[in-house]
Wavefront OBJ file of the C-alpha trace (Angstrom):
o trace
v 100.332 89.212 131.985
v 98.105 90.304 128.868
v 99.829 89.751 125.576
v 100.182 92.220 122.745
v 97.004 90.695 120.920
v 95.271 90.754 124.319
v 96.117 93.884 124.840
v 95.049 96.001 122.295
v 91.419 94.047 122.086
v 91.083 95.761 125.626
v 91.445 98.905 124.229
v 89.490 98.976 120.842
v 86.663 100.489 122.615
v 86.511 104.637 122.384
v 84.239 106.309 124.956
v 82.504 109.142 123.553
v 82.777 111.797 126.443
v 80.183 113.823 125.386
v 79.242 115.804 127.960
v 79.389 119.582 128.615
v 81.390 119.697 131.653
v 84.530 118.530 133.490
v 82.939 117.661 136.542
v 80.829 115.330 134.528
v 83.753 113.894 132.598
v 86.221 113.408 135.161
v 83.504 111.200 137.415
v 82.937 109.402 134.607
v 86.880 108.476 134.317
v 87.044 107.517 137.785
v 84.790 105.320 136.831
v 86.964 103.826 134.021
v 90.514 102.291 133.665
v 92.710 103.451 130.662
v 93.961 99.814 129.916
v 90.559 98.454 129.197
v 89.519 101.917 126.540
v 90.278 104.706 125.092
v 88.235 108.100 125.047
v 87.135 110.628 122.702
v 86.873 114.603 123.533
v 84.645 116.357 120.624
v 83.380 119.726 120.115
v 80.928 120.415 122.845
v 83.632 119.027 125.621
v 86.322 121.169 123.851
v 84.460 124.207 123.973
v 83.362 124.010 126.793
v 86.770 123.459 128.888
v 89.008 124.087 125.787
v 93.053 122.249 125.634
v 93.221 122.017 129.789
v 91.174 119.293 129.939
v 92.194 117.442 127.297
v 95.959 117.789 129.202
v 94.020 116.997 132.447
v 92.805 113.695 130.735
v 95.995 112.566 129.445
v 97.603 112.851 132.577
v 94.792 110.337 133.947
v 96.816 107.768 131.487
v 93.734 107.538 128.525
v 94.629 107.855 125.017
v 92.633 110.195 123.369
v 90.737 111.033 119.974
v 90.541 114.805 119.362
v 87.200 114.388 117.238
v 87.018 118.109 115.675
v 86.551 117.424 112.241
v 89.132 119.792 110.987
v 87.520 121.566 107.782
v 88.890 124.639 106.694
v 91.668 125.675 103.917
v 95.016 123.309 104.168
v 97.408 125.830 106.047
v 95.084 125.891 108.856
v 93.809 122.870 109.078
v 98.037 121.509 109.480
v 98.485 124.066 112.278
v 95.623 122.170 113.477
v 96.923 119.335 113.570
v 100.480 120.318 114.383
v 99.027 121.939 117.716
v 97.044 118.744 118.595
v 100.020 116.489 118.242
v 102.577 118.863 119.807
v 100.431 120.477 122.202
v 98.343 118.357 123.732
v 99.980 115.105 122.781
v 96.581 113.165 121.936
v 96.775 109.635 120.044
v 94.178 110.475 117.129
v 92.295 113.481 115.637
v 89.909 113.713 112.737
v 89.814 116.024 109.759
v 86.509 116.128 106.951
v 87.183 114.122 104.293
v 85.394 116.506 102.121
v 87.526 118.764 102.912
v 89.374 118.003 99.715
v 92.565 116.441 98.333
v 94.587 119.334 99.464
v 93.488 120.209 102.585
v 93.949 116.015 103.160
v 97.375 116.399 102.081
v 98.461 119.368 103.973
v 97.271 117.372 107.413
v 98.544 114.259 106.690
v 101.894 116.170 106.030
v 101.755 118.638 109.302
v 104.056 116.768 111.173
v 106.604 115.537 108.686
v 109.848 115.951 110.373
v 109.082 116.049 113.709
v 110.459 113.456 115.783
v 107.524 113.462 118.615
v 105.053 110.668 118.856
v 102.660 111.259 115.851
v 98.910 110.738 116.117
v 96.816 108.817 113.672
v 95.120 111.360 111.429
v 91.964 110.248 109.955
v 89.348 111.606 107.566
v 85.323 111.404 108.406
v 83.985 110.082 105.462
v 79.521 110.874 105.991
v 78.303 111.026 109.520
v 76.457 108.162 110.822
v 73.818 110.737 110.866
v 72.932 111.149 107.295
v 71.515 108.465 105.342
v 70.852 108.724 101.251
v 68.044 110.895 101.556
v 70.055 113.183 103.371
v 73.002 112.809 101.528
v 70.442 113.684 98.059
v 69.015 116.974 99.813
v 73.092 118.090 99.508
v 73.102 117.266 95.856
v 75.042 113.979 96.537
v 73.692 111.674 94.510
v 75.529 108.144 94.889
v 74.757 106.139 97.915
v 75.895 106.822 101.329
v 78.098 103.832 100.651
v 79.501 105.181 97.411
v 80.583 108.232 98.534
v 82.104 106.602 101.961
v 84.289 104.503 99.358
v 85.177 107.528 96.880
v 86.003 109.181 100.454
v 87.912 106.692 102.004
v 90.151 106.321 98.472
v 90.790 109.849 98.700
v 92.080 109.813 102.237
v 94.384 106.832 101.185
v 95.696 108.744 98.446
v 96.159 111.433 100.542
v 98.451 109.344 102.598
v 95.946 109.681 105.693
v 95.940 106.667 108.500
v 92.083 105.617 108.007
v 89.137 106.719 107.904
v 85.649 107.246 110.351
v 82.727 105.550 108.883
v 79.367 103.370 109.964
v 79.679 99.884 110.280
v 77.654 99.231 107.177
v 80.841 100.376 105.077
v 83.577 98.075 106.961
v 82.992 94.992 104.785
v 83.549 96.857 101.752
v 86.519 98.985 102.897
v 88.707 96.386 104.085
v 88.477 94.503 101.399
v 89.731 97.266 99.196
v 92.210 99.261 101.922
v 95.555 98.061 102.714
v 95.296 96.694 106.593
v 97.317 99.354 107.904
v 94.284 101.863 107.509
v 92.630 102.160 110.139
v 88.642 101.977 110.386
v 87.044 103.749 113.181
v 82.998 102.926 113.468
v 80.728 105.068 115.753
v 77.131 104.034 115.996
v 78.000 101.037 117.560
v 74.718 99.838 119.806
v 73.903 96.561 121.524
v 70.360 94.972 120.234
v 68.477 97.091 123.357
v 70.397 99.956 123.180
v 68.417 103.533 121.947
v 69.674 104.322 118.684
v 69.957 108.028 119.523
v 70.275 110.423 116.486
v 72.686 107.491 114.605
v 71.046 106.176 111.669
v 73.839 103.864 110.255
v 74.035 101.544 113.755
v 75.644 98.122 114.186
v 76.498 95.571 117.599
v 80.238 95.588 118.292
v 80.606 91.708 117.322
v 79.383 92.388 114.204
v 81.428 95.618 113.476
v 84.472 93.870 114.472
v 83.844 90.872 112.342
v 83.571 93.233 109.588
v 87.167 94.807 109.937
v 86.580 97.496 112.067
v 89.949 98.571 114.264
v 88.193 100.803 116.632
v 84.521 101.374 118.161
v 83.535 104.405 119.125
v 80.807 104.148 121.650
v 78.864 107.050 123.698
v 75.677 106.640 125.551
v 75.719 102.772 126.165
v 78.298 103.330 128.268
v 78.405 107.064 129.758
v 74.717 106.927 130.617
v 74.464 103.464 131.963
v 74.231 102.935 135.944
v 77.268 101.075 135.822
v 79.514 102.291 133.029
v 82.272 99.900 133.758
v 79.996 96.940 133.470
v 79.188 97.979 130.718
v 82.103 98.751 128.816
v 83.025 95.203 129.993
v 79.923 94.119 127.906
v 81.221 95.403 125.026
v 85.205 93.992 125.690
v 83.058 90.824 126.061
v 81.465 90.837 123.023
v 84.827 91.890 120.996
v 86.828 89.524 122.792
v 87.070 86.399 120.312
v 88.161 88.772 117.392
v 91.617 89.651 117.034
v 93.276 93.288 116.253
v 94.184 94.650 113.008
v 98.220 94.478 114.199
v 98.858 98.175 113.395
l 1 2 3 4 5 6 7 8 9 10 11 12 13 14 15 16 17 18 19 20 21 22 23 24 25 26 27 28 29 30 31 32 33 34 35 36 37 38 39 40 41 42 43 44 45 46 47 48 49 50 51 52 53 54 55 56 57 58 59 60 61 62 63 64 65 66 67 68 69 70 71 72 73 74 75 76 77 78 79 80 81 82 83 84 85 86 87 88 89 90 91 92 93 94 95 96 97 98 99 100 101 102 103 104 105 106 107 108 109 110 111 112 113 114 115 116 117 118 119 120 121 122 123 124 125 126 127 128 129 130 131 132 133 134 135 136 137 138 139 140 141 142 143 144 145 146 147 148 149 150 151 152 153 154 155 156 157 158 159 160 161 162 163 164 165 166 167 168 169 170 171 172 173 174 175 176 177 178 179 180 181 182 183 184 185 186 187 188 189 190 191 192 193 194 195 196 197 198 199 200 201 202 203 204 205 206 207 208 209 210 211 212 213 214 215 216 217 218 219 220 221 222 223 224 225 226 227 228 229 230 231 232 233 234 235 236 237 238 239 240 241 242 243 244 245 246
C-alpha cells in the first residue's frame, strides 16, 4: 500500500492534453491511470469540446488543471473561477498574474464561503515562451526572472495558492515563498526530448530538486509510442525527491 509521501510523488506529473479533439483525448486516457498523474485541459481542448468534457474527464477519476489564464476585469474573472470550482469541480485553474492586484484578489476570494472542495488558484507569472528579448519588445524591462519574482510576490499578497513559472525561477522562489505555495513548472523536457516552442526548459530531476510541486508535461508523453512508459520515465526520474506536504 503506497504511503502519503509515495503517493503524491506519483501524481506530481500534469499531462498537457493538448489536443483538439475528444476522440484524441479520451484514447490517450485509456492509455493512462489517474493514480500515477494528473492532466491539464487548456484553451484549444476547451474550445473545442467546451465544460462536457472536462465533466467527462473527471468522471474517468483524473484531477484536473483548467489552464485558461483568466485575464479580464475582477468580477468576471471570480465568476470564472466560481463556475470552474462549482461547475465542473476541477482541482486547479490558472488566472494572469498580470492581470493585476485586483483582479488577483477578486479570484483568490471567489469562493470564500462556500463549503465545496476548493481548487488551487494560481497566477501565470511569463510564459515559458518569452524570454528577455521578448519580454523588452513589451516594454518590460527587468529580466524574465525579475518580473517572475515581482509576479509571484504579487500573487502571494494576493492570497493566491502559487504560481506557474519555468524551472529556471524555482530556486529563487522557494527560497523566498512560504512552502505552502505551490510552484507549477511547464517546459519540463528530458535531455532528447524536442524543445517545442518552450524556451525556458528543464529535466524533471532537476526541476524537482529545485522546489518545484508540480510538472507540467505535454508532448514527451502524449506523442510518444508508448505514453505510459513514458510517463513512468518521468515518475522514475522524480522518484527520490519528496513532495512539498501541501
Amino acid at each position: 500500500m503506497l504511503t502519503h509521501t509515495e503517493e503524491e510523488n506519483r501524481k506530481r506529473i500534469i499531462v498537457a492534453l493538448d489536443f483538439a479533439t475528444e476522440k484524441e483525448v479520451l484514447r490517450l486516457l485509456d492509455q493512462l491511470d489517474p493514480d500515477n498523474c494528473r492532466v491539464k485541459i487548456g484553451k484549444e481542448l476547451f474550445t473545442s469540446c467546451g465544460p462536457a468534457l472536462v465533466k467527462k474527464v473527471g468522471k474517468r477519476g483524473f484531477d484536473i488543471f483548467l489552464d485558461l489564464k483568466f485575464h479580464d476585469i475582477p468580477n468576471t474573472v471570480a465568476g470564472a473561477v466560481r463556475a470552474a470550482a462549482l461547475e465542473l469541480g476541477v482541482w486547479m485553474v490558472n488566472v494572469h498574474a498580470s492581470g493585476g492586484r485586483a483582479m488577483l484578489k477578486a479570484a483568490a476570494g471567489a469562493l470564500s464561503g462556500i463549503d465545496s472542495r476548493q481548487p488551487h488558484i494560481i497566477g501565470v507569472t511569463v510564459l515559458t515562451s518569452l524570454n528577455d528579448r521578448d519580454l523588452s519588445e513589451l516594454g518590460v524591462q527587468d529580466t524574465s526572472r525579475e518580473q517572475v519574482v515581482r509576479l509571484a510576490r504579487l500573487c502571494r499578497d494576493a492570497n493566491l495558492g502559487g504560481v506557474v513559472c519555468s524551472a529556471g525561477e524555482v530556486a529563487t522562489l522557494r527560497k523566498e515563498m512560504p512552502g505552502e505555495f505551490l510552484l507549477v513548472t511547464p517546459g519540463i523536457r528530458r535531455p532528447g526530448d524536442a524543445r517545442g516552442d518552450q524556451k525556458r526548459v528543464m529535466g524533471p530531476a532537476e526541476a524537482i530538486a529545485a522546489g518545484a510541486d508540480y510538472l507540467v508535461v505535454g508532448r514527451p508523453i502524449t506523442r510518444a509510442e508508448d505514453p505510459q512508459a513514458s510517463l513512468a520515465e518521468f515518475l522514475s526520474a522524480i522518484s527520490g525527491n519528496p513532495p512539498n506536504p501541501y
